[in-house]
N, C-alpha and C positions, 0 to 999 in steps of 0.2 A: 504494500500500500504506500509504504513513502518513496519508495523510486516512482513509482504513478506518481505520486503528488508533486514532487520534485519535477519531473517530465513538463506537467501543465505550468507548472510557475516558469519554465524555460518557453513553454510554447508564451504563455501569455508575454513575456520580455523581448521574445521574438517578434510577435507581435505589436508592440508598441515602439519600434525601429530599435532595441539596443543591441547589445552585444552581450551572448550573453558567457564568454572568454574574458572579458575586459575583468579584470584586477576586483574592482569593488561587486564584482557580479557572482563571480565566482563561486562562492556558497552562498548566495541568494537563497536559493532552493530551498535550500538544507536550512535556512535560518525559520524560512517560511512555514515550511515544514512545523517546525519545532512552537513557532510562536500560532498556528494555527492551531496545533493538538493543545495547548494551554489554554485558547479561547474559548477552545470548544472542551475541555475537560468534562462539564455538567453532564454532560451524553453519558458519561461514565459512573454518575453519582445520583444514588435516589433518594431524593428529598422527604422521602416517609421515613428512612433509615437515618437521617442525619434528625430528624426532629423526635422519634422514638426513642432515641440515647439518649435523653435527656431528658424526661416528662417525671414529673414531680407531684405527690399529691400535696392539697394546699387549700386551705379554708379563707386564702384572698379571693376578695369579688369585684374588687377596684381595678380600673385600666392600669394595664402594661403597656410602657410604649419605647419604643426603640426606634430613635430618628436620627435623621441624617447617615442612613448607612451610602456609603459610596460603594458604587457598581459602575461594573463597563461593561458591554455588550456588543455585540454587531447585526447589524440591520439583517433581516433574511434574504431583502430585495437588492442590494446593494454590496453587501460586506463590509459595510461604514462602523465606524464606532457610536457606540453611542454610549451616552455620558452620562451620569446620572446620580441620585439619591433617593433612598425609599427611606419614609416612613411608615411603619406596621404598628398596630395597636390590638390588644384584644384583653377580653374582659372575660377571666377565666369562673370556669365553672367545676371546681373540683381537684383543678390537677394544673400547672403551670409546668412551662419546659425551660430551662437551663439560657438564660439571655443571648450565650453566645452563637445557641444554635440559630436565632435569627437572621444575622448577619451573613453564615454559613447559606444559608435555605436559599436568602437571594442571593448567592453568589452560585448555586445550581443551576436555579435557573435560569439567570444571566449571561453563564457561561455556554451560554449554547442560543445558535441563528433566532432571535427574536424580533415581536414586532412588540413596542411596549405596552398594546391593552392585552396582550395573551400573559405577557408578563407580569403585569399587574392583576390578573385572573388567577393564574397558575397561584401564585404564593396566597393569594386569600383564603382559595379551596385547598390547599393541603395544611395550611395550620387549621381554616373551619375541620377536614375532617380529623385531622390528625390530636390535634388536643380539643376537640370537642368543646370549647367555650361559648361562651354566651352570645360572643358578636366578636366580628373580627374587622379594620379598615386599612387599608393596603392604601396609599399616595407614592404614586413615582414621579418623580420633576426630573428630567432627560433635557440635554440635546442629543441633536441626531447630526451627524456629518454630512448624512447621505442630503440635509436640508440646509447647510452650512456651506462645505464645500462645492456642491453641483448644485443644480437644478434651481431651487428660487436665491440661493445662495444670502440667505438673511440669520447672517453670527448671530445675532444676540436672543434669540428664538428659542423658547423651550416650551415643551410640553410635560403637559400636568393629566396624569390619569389617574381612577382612583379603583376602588372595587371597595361594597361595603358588605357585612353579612349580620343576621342577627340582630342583636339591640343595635348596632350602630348605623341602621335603617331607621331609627326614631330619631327623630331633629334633636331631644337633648342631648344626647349620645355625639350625635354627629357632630355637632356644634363644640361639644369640649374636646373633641379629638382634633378638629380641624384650629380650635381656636390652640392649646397647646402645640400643636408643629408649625405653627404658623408665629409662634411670640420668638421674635429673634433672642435670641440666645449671647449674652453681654459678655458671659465669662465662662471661660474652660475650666475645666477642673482639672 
């Protein structure tokens, strides 16, 4: 599979007039290769497994939220990057999972050809079914390259998707999850 894959990144170099002999070319392929199989790692990793190593029982009823995780991605239509930050909240029912696994869950997902409302989908439904809580609400704030670099070519552009489940379908729900990711944040810890 990686002499193929290596082969197409020569035809595609060929194709776009270089050389693909020339000194800085050289292991192109091979670089390509290597930083493609990292992008796409998630193909490899099931996100029911990384959120079951860690689920916790727990008589909290109050939101959890984990924001500003940074994520990269690449467009399905394109191969572009895309840029990003999720915040996830959810309001357990019984049983809470290990903070770090969130972070971990979108970086599954992520790592593999997305378009960001499947991605924003994908992680709502796997902690809805996976810890079974009360209400779950997923926000991704992206750019996308493939809208930066080509086509309307407008930098300063991001998109905002969200997916909600459970109580945070009820406006007050909604309201404190979105009003909390939304208060800038003055000081780091």
């Amino acid at each position: 599979m990686q002499k193929d894959f290596e082969e197409a990144v020569k035809t595609i170099l060929k194709n776009i007039g270089e050389d693909v002999n020339r000194e800085g070319l050289v292991d192109t392929p091979k670089r390509v290769y290597k930083a493609y199989k990292y992008f796409t790692k998630g193909y490899e990793q099931d996100p029911k497994e990384v959120l079951n190593q860690a689920l916790f029982k727990s008589s909290n009823n109050e939101m959890v939220i984990v924001r500003d995780i940074e994520f990269y991605s690449l467009c399905e239509h394109h191969l572009l990057p895309i840029i990003g930050r999720a915040h996830i909240a959810y309001i357990p029912d019984g049983k809470v999972v290990g903070l770090s696994k969130i972070p971990r869950l979108v970086e599954v997902y992520a790592r593999r050809l997305q378009i960001q409302e499947r991605l924003t989908e994908q992680i709502a439904e796997v902690i809805n079914d996976i810890i079974e809580p009360k209400g779950v609400g997923v926000v991704l704030q992206a750019r996308h390259m493939c809208m930066e670099m080509r086509g309307v070519e407008k930098s300063n552009s991001s998109t905002i998707t969200s997916a909600l489940r459970g109580i945070f379908l009820k406006d007050k729900t909604r309201k404190e999850f979105f009003d909390i990711i939304n208060t800038p944040q003055t000081n780091r810890f």
